[in-house]
C-alpha positions in Angstrom: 132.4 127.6 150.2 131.1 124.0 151.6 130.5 123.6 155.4 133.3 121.1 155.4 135.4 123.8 154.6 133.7 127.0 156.5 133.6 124.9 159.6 137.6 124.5 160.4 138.4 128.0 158.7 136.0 129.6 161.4 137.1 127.5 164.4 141.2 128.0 163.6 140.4 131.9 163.3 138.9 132.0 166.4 141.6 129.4 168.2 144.3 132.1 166.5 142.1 135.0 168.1 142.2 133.8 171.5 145.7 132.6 172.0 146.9 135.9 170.9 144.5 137.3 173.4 146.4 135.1 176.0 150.0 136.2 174.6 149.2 139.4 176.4 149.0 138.1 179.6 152.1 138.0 181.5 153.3 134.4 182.5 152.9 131.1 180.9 149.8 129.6 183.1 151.8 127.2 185.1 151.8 126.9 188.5 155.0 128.4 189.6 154.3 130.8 186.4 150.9 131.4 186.4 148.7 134.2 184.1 148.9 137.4 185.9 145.9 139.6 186.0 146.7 142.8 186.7 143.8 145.2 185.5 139.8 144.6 184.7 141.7 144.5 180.8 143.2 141.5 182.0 140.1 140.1 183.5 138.4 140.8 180.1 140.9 138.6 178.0 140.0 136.2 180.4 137.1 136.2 179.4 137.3 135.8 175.9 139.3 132.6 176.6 136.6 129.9 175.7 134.9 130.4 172.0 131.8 128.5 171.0 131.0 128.2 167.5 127.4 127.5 166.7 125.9 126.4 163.2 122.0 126.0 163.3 122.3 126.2 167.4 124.9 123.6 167.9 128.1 123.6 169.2 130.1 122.5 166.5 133.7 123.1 167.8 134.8 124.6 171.2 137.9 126.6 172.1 138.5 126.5 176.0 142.1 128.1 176.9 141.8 127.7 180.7 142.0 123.8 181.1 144.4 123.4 183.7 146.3 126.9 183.1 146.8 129.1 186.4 145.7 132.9 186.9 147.0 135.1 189.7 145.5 138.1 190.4 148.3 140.3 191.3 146.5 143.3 192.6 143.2 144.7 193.7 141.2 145.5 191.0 138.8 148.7 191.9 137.7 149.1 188.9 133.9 148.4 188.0 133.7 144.9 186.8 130.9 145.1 185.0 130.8 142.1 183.0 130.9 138.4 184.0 133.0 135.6 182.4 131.9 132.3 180.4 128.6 133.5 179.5 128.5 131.2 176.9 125.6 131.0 173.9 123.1 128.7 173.2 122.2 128.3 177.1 118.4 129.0 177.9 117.7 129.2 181.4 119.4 129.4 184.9 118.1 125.0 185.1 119.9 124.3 181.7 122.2 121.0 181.7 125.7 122.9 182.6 128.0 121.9 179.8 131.6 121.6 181.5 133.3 122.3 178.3 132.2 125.5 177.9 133.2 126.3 182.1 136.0 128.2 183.5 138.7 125.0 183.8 141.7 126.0 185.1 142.7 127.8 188.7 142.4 130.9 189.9 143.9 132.3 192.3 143.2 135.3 193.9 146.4 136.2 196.3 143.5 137.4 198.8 143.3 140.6 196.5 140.0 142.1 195.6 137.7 142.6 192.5 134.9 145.4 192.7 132.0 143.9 191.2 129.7 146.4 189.5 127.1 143.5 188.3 123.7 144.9 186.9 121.4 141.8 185.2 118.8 144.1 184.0 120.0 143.8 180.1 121.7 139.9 180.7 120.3 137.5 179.0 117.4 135.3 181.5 118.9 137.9 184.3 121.8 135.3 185.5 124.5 137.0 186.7 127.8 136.4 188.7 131.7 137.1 188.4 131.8 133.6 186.6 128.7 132.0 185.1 130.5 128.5 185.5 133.4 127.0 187.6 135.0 123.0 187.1 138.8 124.3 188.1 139.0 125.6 191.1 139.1 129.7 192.5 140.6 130.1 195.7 141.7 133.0 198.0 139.4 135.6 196.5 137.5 138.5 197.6 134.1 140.1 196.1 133.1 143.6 196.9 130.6 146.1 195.3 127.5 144.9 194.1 125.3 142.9 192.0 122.3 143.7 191.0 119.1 142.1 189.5 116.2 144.8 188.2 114.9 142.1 185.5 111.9 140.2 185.6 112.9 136.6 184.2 111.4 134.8 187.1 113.8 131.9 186.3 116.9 134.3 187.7 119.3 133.7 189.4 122.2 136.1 191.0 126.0 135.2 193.1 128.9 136.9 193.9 131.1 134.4 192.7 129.6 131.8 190.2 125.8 130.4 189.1 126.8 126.9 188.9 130.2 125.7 190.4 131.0 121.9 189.5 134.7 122.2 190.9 136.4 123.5 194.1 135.6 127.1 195.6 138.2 127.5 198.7 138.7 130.3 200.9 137.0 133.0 199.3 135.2 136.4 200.8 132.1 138.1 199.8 132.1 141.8 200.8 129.5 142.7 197.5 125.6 143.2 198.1 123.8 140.9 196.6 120.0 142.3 195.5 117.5 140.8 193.2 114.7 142.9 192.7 112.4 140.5 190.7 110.8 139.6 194.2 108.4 137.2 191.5 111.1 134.6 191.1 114.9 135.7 191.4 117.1 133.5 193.3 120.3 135.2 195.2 122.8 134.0 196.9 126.4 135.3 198.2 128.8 133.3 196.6 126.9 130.5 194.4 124.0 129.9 192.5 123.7 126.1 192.3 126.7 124.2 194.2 127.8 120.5 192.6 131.2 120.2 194.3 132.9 121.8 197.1 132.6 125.2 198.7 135.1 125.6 201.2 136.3 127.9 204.0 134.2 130.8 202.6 132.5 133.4 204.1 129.7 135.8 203.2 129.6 139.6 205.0 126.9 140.9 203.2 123.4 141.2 203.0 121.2 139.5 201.0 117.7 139.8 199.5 115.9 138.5 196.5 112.7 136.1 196.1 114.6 133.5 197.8 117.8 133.8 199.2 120.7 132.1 201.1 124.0 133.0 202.6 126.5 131.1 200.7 124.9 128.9 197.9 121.3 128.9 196.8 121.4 124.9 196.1 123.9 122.2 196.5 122.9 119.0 194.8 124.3 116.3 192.2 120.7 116.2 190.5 121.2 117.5 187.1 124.5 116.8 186.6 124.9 113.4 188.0 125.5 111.5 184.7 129.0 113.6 184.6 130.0 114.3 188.2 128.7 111.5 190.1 130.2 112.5 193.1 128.4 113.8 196.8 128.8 118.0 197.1 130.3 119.3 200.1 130.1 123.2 202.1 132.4 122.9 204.6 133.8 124.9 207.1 131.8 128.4 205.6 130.2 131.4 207.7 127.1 133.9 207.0 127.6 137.1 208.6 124.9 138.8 206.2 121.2 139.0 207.3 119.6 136.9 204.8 115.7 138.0 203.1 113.5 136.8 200.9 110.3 138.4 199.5 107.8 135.5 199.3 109.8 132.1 199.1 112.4 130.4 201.3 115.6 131.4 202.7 118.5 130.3 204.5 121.7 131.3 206.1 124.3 128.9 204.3 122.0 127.1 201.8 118.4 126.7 201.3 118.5 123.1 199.7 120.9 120.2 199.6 120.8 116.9 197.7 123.4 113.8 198.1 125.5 117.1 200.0 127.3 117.3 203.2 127.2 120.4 205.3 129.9 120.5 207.8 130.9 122.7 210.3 129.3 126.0 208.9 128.1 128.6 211.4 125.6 131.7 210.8 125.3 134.5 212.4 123.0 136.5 210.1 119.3 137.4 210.3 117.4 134.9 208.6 114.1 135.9 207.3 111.0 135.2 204.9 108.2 137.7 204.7 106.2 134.3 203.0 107.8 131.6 203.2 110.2 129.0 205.1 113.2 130.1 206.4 116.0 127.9 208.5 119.3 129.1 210.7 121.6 126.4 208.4 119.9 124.8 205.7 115.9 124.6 204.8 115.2 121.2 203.0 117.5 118.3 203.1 116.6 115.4 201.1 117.7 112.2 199.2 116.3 110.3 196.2 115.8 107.1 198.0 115.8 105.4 201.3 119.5 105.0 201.4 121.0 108.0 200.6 120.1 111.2 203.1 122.1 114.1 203.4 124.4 115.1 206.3 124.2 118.7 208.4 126.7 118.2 211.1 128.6 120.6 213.6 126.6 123.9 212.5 125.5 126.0 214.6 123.4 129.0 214.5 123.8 132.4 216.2 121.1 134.6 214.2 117.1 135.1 214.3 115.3 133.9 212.1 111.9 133.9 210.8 109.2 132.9 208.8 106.1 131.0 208.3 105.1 127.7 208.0 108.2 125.7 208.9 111.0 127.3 210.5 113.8 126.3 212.5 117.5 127.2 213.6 119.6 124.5 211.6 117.0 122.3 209.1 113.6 122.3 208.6 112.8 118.5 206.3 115.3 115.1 206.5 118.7 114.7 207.4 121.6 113.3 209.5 122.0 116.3 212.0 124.8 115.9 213.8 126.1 118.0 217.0 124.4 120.9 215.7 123.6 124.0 218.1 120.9 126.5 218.2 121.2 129.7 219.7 119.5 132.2 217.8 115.8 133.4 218.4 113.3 131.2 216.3 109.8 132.6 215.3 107.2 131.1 212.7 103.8 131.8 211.8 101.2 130.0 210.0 100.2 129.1 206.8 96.4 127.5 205.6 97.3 123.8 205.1 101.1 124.4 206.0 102.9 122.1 208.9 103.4 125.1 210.5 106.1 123.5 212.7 109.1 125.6 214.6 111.9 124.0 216.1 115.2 124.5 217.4 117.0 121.7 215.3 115.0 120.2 213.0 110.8 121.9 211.9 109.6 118.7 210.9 110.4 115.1 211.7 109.9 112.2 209.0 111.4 108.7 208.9 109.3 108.1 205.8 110.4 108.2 202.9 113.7 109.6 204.2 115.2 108.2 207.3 116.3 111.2 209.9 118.6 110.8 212.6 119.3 114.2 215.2 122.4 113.0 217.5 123.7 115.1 220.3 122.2 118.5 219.5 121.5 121.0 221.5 118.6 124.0 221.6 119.8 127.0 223.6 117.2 129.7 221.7 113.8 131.1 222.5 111.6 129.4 220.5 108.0 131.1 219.6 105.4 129.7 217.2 101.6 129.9 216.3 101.3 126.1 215.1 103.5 123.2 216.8 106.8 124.4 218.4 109.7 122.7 219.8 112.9 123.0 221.4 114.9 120.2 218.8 112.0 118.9 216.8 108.2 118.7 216.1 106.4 114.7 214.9 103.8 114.4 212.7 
């Protein structure tokens, strides 16, 4: 048989396949009759609800049932979840282009019901793990307990509670699940997202945290990457860190440890921030934009939790950005590094106006702040 002919036999099978996999769910996936998802079974057809079919490593043809159909979790569901959904082919590392197509697209909604995560990456492919592996609808009003776990040794791992990469909305959801990577060479975790290009909002983490580097809610939050199709600035709003918050040799943060083209707006931790190598910040640890004109914006954050680490440290920021009525409360300590800044500060580690222009309005240090290089109570100049 000709590839003109194998190619549209394969990808009607497989569109067959999956909407009889959906015909089992209850409900239509509308909004006022959504999917309902009553049992892990359910969760698994869910799953199976995008197909990829690949000739010589290409995606020829794409089946994604979700694109703007509604699922309601009905229950809690305390069964070990012990897979992850949308872990699509062909990808080859955690920093791969995302391809929205092959994403979770339509809503989920989560009834403020629970899933039990039983998440182990040691046999995943690259050692990425989450509940999703890619978001551009929007989940809402879900929590995460149990655990996930990373024992592999890709160093270019990452691990969430909730998603790697979200490109759509994440609203009012709770982490309960401990989040571990034990590839201290190079895993990445983070308690509810791996790499943030949208909105994370009203969400909270409660758990601890520890991998090579680490943060609270998401690991990143940026538009690089994906710009070309979601030219839009990210936003974590109103989102809390209750976890203490470690990383083995690299940097960590309570809410994020890097934001590009983001806003970060009225977020609050209360966890223990530490690195036992590296830097480590109370809100967010580098804050940067690509030119002159753009900067990034932390404002009304404040931070309740120690933190420490070495080389720059602070309570709320530690490079660039609008700070805006930010607090500091929690007990700062950094130590030194050869060649490092080794700056520690209340607000902001590190002041530079150049390349990136850095503006700290009506903020306010309240913690004890203890350093072996340059310390300060908001920030330290070159």
């Amino acid at each position: 048989m000709s590839k003109k002919l194998l190619y549209p036999t394969i990808f009607l099978l497989f569109l067959i396949s999956n909407i009889l996999l959906h015909s089992q769910l209850l409900g239509s996936g509308t909004l006022l009759d959504p999917y309902q998802i009553w049992t892990k079974a359910d969760l698994e057809q869910l799953k199976d609800s995008v197909s990829v079919i690949y000739f010589d490593s290409i995606a020829d043809s794409v089946v994604n049932l979700t694109l703007d159909k509604h699922y309601r979790l009905m229950q809690d569901i305390m069964d070990d979840v012990d897979f992850f959904i949308f872990d699509y082919p062909g990808r080859t590392t955690y920093a791969s282009r995302v391809v929205p197509a092959l994403c979770f697209q339509g809503y989920f909604h989560g009834g403020g019901y629970t899933i039990k995560l039983a998440l182990n990456a040691t046999n995943i492919r690259n050692n990425n793990i989450a509940l999703f592996y890619c978001n551009t609808g929007t989940i809402d009003s879900l929590i995460l307990e149990g655990s996930v776990v990373n024992n592999g040794s890709n160093s270019s791992s990452a691990i969430a509670g909730l998603a790697i990469h979200n490109l759509g909305i994440i609203d009012n959801c709770i982490n309960n699940a401990t989040i571990t990577s034990n590839n201290w060479d190079g895993g990445e975790a983070a308690g509810l997202v791996g790499r943030n290009y949208n909105t994370i909002s009203n969400s909270t983490n409660n758990k601890n945290i520890s991998g090579s580097r680490a943060a609270g809610i998401g690991f990143q939050s940026e538009v690089r990457g994906v710009d070309a199709v979601f030219p839009y600035t990210a936003n974590i709003i109103n989102c809390l860190n209750n976890g203490n918050i470690t990383a083995s040799v690299g940097n960590v943060a309570g809410i994020t440890t890097s934001i590009l083209y983001t806003n970060v707006l009225n977020c609050i931790n209360t966890g223990n921030i530490t690195s036992m190598g590296g830097r480590a910040a109370g809100i967010v640890l580098m804050a940067y934009g690509a030119e002159t004109a753009t900067i990034s914006t932390i404002s009304n954050c404040i931070n309740l939790g120690n933190v420490t680490g070495y080389d720059r440290v602070s309570g709320i920021a530690d490079f660039p950005a609008n700070i805006i009525n930010c607090i500091n409360a929690g007990y700062i300590k950094g130590r030194n590094v050869p060649g490092g800044r080794n700056a520690t500060a209340g607000i902001l580690a590190y002041y530079m106006d150049v390349p990136f222009p850095t503006t700290i309005t009506n903020c306010i240090n309240i913690g004890v702040i203890e350093g072996e290089g340059k310390v300060n109570g908001i920030t330290n100049y070159p």
